[in-house]
N, C-alpha and C positions, 0 to 999 in steps of 0.2 A: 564463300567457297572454301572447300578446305584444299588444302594449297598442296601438295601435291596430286589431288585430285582434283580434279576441277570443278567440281561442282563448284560454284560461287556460292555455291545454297547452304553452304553449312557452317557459317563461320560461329563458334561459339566463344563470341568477347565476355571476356574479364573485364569490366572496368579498371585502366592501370592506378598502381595503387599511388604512385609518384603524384595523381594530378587529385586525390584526395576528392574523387568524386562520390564514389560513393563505391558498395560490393556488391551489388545486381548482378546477374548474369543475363542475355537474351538467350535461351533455351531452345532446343533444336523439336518441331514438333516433331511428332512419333510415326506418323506416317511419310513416306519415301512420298508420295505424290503432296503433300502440302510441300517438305522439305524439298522437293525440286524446282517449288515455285515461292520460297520461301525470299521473303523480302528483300534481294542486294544493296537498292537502294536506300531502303532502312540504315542497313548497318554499316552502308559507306556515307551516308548523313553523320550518323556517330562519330565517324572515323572524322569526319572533316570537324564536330563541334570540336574534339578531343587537341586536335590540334590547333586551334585556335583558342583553347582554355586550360592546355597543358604545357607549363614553358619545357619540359621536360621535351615531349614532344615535338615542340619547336624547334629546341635548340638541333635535334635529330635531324628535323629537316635543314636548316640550315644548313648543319653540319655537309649535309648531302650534296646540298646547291653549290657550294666550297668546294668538292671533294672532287677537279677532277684533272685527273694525273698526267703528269708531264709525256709519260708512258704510253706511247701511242697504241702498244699491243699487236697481236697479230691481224692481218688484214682479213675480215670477214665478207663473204659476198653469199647472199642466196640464189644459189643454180638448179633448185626447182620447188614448187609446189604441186601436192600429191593430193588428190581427193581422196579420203578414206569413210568411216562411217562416221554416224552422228553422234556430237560429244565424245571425238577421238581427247584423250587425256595421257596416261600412262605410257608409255614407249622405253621396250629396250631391245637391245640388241644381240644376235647370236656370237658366241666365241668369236667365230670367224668373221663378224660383222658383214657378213654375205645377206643378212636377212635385218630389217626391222619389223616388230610383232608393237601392233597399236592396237591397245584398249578402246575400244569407243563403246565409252559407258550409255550412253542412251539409246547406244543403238542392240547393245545386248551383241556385240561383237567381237573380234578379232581383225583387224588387218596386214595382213602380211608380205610387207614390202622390199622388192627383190629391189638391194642397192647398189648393183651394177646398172639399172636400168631403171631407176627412183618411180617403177610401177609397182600396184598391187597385184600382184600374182593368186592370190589365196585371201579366202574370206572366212572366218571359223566360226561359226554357229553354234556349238557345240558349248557354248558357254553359259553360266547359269544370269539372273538377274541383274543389272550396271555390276558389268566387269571391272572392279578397279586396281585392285593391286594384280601387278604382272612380275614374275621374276623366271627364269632362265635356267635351267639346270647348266655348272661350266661343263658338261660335256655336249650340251645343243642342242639334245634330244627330247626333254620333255619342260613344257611350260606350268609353271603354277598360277592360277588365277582366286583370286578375292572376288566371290560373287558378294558383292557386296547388300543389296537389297534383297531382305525378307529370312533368304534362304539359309546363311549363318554355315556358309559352307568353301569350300577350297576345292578348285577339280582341276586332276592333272592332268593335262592336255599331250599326247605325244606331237612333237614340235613339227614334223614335217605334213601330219595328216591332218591335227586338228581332233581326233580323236578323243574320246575319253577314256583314259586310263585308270583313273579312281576317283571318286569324290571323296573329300574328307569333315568331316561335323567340325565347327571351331566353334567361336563365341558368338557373340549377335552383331550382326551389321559388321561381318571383315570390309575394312578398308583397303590399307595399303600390307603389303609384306614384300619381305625382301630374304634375299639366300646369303649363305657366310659365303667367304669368297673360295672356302676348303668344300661348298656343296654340300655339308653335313648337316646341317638346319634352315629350317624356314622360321622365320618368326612372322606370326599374323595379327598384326593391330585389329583387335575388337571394340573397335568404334563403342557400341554403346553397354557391353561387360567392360569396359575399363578392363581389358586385360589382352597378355600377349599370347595368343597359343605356339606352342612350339612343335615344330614337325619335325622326326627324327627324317630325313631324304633314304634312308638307307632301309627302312621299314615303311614308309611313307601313315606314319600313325603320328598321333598327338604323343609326346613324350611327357609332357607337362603344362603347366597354364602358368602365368607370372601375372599378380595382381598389381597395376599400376594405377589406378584414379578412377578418376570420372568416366574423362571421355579416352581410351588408348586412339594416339592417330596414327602413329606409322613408327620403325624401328629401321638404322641404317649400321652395318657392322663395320669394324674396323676392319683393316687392312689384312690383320694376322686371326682374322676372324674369333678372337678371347674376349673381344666385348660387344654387347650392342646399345644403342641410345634411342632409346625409347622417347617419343614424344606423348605429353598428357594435355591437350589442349583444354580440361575444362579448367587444374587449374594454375597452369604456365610451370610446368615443370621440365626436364629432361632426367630419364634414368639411365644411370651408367650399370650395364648387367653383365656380370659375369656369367658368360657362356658355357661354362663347365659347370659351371653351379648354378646356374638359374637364379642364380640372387642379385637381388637390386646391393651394389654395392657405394653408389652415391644418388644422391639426389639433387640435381643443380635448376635454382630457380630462374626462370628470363624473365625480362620485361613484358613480355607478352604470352599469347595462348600461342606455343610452336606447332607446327601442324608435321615439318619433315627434317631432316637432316642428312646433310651429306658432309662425307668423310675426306679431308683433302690425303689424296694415296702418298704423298711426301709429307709424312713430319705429324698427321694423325689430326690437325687440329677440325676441329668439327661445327658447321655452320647450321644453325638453324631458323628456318624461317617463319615470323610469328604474323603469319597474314593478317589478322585482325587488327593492327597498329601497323603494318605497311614496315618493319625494320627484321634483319637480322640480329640474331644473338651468338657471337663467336666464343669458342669454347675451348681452353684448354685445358689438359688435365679434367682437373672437375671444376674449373671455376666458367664464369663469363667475363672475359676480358675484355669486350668491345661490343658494342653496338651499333651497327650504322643502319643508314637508308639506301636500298640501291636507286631509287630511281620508283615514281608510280605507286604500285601494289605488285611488289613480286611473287611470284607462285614458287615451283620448285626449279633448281636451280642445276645446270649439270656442274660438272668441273672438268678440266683438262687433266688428262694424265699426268704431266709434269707439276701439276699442282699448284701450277701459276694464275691460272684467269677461274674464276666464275661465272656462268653464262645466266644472266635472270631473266625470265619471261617477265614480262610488263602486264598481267592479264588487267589488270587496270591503268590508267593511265592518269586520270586523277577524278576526283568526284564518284559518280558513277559511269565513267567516260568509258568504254572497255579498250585499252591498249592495242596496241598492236606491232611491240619493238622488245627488243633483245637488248638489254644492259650488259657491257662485259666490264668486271671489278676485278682489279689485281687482288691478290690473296696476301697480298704484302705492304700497298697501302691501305688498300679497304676502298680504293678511289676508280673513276670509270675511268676505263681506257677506252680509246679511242671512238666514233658515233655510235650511236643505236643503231642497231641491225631491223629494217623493218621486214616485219613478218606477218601473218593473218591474222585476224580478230583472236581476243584471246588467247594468245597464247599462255599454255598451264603447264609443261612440262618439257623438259631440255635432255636429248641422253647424246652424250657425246663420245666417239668412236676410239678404238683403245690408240689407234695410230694417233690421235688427235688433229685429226685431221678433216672433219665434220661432222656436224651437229644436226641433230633430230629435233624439230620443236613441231610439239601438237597447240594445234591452231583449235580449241575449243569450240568457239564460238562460229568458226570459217568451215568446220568440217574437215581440215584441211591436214597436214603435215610439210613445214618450210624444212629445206635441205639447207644447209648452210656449210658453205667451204671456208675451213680456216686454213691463211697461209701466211707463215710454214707451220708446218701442221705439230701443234703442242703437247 
C-alpha cells in the first residue's frame, strides 16, 4: 500500500541494502485494475523473510518491543464511528475544523463530515478517478484533489458545493499533494513521471515541474512554507526543495522506500514513513538521525499541534493481519505512550484538529472514519 494512501497495493520495495540481499525491486504493474489487486500478501511475506534475515531489522524491531515510555500521554478515547464511501483514505480538515472532507478512493468520492454532529452531510461526485491527494485552500473555499487513476489531472473543487472550478493537467498517476501553509503552491507527487508539479494557487496553472526519481510519492511543507520534502519511494530518498527556487537543494537517503512525511510544527524535525520495512526515518536538518518502529505497519501519521505525540495508523498489524489500532509515539523519546487506540480495519490516515483536541482516522478497509477525543487537548 502506499502509506499515505491507502492503497496497500502499491508498495514498491527496495531490498534494504544493510541485509545485503540482493537490488531487485517488485515493480508496480501498469494497469490501476491489476495494481488494485496487486499481491499484499506477497509483499508482506517479504517483509516478515527480511526481518527474520536482516539483524538490521531486527535489531529495529526489538528496539520497538523496548520502547515504551514511562510517559503515559494524553488520554485517547473514540466517540464515534462514521460510515463514509468505499476505500475512504485521505482526510483533512477545514480552517475552522467545522468540516472534515474524506477521499474515498474506490469509491471515486468526496465525504463531507459536519463535526459538530460526526455525520456526513455532503457527498461530492464531482471528482475525477481514485481521489487521493486532498488539500484545503487556508481560506476554506476551495479543495484540490489528485485524481489519481489514468487521468493525470488536479480539479478544484469549490469547498462548500462540491463543484468544479477548474481541472488542472499534471504528471502521470498524481498521488498525494499538499498546500504551503502561506496558500501560494500546491506541489503534486507524480506517482509514475517521478516528478513534482507545482501549482501557482494564485493563477491556478502549473508554474513549473521538479524532476525527483523514479517513483514521486508525496511532498510535505515546512512550517514557513521555504521548503518542501519530497518523498522518492523507488529509490529511498527524501528531497529537501527550495520553494522559491524550485531546486532540489539536498538529497537525504532512508533506510527504506519513504512514501509521506510530516513536519513536527515545533522545532521542523520531519518524520518519514517507509511502509515497505514497517519503520520511520527521523530527519533533521538534512540528515537522518533516528529510526524506529512504531508498532505493526504504520501508514500516515498525524501530529499534534504542540508537537509532542504522533498518532500512527496500524493498517497492518503483523503478517498479513490488517490492524486495527492507533500507536501514539512521543516525538521526544521516539517511545509509545500510553494503549493502542482501537479503531476500524485498516486504518491509513490520521488528520488531527488545530485545537488538538481530536483526531480523524480513515478506517480503509471498514469504510469507516473513527473520531477520536484527546484529552487535554494537545
Amino acid at each position: 500500500m502506499r502509506f499515505g494512501s491507502p492503497s496497500p497495493t502499491r508498495i514498491d520495495q527496495k531490498i534494504m541494502k544493510p541485509c545485503n540481499i540482493g537490488s531487485s525491486k517488485l515493480r508496480r504493474p501498469e494497469t490501476e485494475s491489476i495494481r488494485l489487486n496487486f499481491n499484499r500478501e506477497f509483499l508482506l511475506s517479504i517483509f516478515t523473510v527480511l526481518i527474520a534475515a536482516c539483524p538490521t531489522v531486527q535489531a529495529i524491531a526489538q528496539e520497538a518491543s523496548d520502547e515504551i515510555s514511562a510517559d503515559a500521554g494524553p488520554a485517547n478515547k473514540v466517540i464515534a464511528t462514521i460510515d463514509v464511501g468505499t476505500g475512504p483514505h485521505l482526510i483533512v480538515l477545514s480552517p475552522k475544523a467545522d468540516l472534515a472532507y474524506v477521499a474515498n478512493y474506490l469509491g471515486n468520492t468526496i465525504s463531507v463530515i459536519d463535526t459538530a454532529t460526526n455525520s456526513v452531510t455532503n457527498t461530492f461526485t464531482s471528482v475525477g478517478a481514485s481521489p487521493d491527494g486532498l488539500a484545503i485552500t487556508p481560506d476554506g473555499t476551495e479543495l484540490y484533489v489528485a485524481n489519481e487513476v489514468s487521468s493525470g489531472t488536479v480539479s478544484i473543487l469549490n469547498a462548500s458545493t462540491g463543484a468544479i472550478e477548474k481541472t488542472i493537467t499534471v504528471g502521470d498517476n498524481p498521488r498525494y499533494l499538499s498546500i504551503s501553509p502561506n496558500g501560494k503552491l500546491v506541489y503534486v507527487a507524480n506517482e509514475n513521471s517521478g516528478t513534482i508539479s507545482v501549482i501557482d494557487t494564485s493563477t491556478q496553472t502549473v508554474k513549473t515541474s521538479i524532476t525527483i526519481g523514479e517513483h514521486a510519492a508525496s511532498a510535505a511543507f515546512s512550517t514557513n512554507s521555504k521548503i518542501a520534502y519530497a518523498c522518492e519511494d523507488g529509490s529511498g530518498h527524501v528531497y529537501e526543495i527550495n520553494t522559491a527556487t524550485s531546486q532540489i537543494e539536498h538529497s537525504i537517503s532512508t533506510v527504506g522506500d519513504p512514501l509521506n512525511c510530516v513536519v513536527n510544527p515545533k522545532g521542523g524535525d520531519v518524520y518519514c514513513t517507509n511502509f515497505a520495512i514497517a519503520t520511520v526515518s527521523v530527519i533533521k536538518g538534512d540528515k537522518i538521525t533516528k529510526t524506529f518502529q512504531p508498532g505493526g505497519v504504520p501508514a500516515a501519521p498525524g501530529i499534534t499541534p504542540n508537537g509532542k505525540y504522533l498518532y500512527f495508523p496500524q493498517y497492518y498489524s503483523s503478517g498479513t493481519n490488517y490492524g486495527d489500532t492507533i500507536i501514539v509515539v512521543s516525538t521526544k523519546t521516539y517511545k509509545q505512550v500510553g494503549p493502542a487506540i482501537t479503531v476500524g480495519t485498516g486504518p491509513s490516515w490520521v488528520a488531527i484538529s488545530k485545537k488538538g483536541d481530536l483526531a480523524y482516522v480513515s478506517n480503509y478497509e471498514a469504510n469507516s472514519v473513527s473520531v477520536i477525543q484527546i484529552t487535554p487537548g494537545q
